[in-house]
N, C-alpha and C positions, 0 to 999 in steps of 0.2 A: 231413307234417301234413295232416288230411284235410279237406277243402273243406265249409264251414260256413254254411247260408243265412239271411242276416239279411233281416227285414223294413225296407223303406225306404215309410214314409208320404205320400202323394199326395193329391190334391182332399180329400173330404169323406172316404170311408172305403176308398181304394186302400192295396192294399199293393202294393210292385214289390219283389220277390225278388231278393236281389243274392246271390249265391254264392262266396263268397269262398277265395282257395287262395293264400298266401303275400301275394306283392304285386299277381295277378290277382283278376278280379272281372268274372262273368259274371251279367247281370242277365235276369230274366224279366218280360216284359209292360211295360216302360218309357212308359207313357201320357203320361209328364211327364219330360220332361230335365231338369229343374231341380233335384231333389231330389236325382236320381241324380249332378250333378255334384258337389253339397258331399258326400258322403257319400265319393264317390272321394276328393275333396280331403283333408276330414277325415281319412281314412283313408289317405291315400297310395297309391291303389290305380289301377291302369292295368286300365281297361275292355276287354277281351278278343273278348265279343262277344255278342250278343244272341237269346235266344230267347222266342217268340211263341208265345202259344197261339191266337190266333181276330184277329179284324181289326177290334173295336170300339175305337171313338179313346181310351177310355180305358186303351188296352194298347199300343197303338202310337204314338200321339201325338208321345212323345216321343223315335222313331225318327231322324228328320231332322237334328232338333240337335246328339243325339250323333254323328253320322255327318259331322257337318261338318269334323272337322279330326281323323277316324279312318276308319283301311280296315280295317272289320273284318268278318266272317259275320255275319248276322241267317239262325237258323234257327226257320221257320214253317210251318206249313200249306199244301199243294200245292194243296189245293180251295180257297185264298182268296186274295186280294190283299194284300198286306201291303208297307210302304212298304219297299222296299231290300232285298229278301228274295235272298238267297245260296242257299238250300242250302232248297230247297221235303223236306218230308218227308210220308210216308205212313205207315199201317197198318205194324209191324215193325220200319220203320228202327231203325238204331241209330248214336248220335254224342256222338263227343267232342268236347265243345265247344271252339274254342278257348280255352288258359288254364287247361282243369283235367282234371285226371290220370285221372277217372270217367268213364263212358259213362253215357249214358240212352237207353233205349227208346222210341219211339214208339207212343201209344195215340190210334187217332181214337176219339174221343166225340162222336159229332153230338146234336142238341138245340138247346142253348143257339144256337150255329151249326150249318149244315151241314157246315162243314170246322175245327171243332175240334177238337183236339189234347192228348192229353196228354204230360209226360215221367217215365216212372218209372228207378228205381234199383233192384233189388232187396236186392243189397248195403248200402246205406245207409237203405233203408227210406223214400224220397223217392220223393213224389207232388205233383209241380206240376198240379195239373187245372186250374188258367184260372177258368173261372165254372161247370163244369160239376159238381162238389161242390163246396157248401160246407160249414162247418163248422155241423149244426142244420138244414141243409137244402140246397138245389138251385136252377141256375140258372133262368133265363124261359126258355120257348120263341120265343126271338123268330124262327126259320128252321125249328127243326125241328117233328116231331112228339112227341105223347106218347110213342109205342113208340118215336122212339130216342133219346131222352132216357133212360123205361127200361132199354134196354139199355144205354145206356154207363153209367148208374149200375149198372145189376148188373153189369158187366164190372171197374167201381172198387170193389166191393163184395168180388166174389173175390179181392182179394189180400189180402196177408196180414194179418194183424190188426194187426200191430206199424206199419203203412206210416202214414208222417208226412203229412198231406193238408195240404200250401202251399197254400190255394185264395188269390184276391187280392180279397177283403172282408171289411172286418170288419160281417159282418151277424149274428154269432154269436147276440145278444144278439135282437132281431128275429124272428127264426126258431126258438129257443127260445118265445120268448112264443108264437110262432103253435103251435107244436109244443105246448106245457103247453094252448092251449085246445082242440082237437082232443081230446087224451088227459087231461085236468086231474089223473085220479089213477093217472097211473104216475112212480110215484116216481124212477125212472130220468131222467125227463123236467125234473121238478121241482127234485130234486138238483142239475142241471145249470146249468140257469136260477139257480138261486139263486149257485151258482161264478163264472158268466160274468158275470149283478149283480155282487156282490163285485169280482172283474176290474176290470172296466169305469168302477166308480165308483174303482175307485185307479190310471186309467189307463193300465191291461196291458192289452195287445196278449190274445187271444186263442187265437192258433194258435201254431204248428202243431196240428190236432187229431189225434186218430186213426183208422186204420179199428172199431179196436173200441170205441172213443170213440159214432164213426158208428151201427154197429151195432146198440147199447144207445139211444141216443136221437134220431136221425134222422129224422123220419118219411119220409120217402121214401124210405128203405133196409128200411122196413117195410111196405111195402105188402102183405105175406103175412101178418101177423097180424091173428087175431080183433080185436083192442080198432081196429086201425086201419081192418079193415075197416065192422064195426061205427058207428065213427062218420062215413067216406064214405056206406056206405049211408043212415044216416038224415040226410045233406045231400042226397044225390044216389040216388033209389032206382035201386036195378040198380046202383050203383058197387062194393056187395060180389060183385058174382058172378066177376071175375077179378083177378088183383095188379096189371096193367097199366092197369082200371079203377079201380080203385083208385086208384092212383097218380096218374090224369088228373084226377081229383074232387080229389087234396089238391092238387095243381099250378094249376085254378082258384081253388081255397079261398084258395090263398097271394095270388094274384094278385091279390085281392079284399079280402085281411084287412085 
């Protein structure tokens, strides 16, 4: 049976990614123990072991607690500190977590952090990026810079269209509206917004999205287009002359919306 990842709900809009494979159950980002324990309960599921994408307390938080009365791997980021970390990873790596029968890749994505992390799958078309894509847009730069924010989004951009993006908020909704007033008539954009409405008001969860999802109405995965650059530049003159500029004028724009 092939290993299935459920969203487990936290503070105001976390989600922690629990991965489930028989009676195993590998969680990603656990900010909050608490949630993470009835969901094992509920579920009769024995915690395995834990992976980390970056070292903000809403993704780790809840490290400690589960570790109290379990010896398990916590696999995380080598450039950050993270509480209980086993098995630091880098750029490449590749690991099976314990518990489940898949491997995943290591992607560093700096930006959001300097030593964030992502893990993809190619085979099952999973993408846990952390905060560094979201679904409708992208994380703060709270460490890094615009250019490699940038690049680690056009690094999550090249793969393949089908690939599932885990991110862990639900800001779907938020980011769309920022996204429709930037471009108010691309329909691509609006379509979207009016879904994730819909959604939202009947209490669905939003993700997994996709990369082609992405693609079509992101705007930070468009920073190469006329309509996006067009309306950076007349915020910010001079933000249409490169994509990376670009880019840095809607990542203010958001910051400010």
């Amino acid at each position: 049976m092939l290993p299935s990842p459920t969203a487990i709900p936290a503070f105001r809009d976390n989600y922690i990614w629990a991965i489930r494979q028989e009676d195993r159950c590998v969680v990603v980002d656990p900010g909050d123990a608490e949630p993470v324990e009835q969901f094992l309960q509920e579920n009769g599921l024995q915690l395995t072991s834990i992976l980390i994408t970056h070292h903000h307390p809403d993704h780790v938080g809840g490290i400690p607690a589960l570790l109290k009365q379990r010896e398990i791997p916590v696999y995380g980021p080598a450039r950050e500190t993270i509480p209980a970390m086993t098995h630091p990873l880098a750029e490449g790596d590749v690991i099976q977590p314990a518990g489940l029968d898949v491997s995943l890749r290591v992607m560093e994505v700096p930006g959001h952090t300097l030593g964030h992390i992502a893990f993809h799958n190619a085979d099952l078309n999973w993408l846990f990026c952390g905060d560094t894509l979201f679904a409708g847009g992208c994380g703060r730069l709270f460490e890094g810079t615009p250019e490699q924010m940038y690049g680690s989004l056009q690094r999550l951009a090249s793969l393949p269209a089908s690939t599932l993006v885990y991110c862990t908020h639900e800001y779907t909704l938020a980011n769309l509206t920022f996204a429709a007033a930037v471009t108010p008539d691309d329909t691509a954009v609006t379509q979207r917004l009016e879904a994730v409405k819909e959604a939202r008001d009947a209490g669905q969860i939003t993700l997994p999205s996709t990369l082609a999802e992405e693609a079509r109405s992101n705007p930070f995965l468009r920073a190469h287009e006329p309509a996006l650059k067009h309306a950076c530049e007349a915020r910010e003159p001079g933000a249409g002359n490169s994509d990376m500029q670009c880019f840095a004028t809607l990542r203010r724009w958001k910051d400010n919306f």
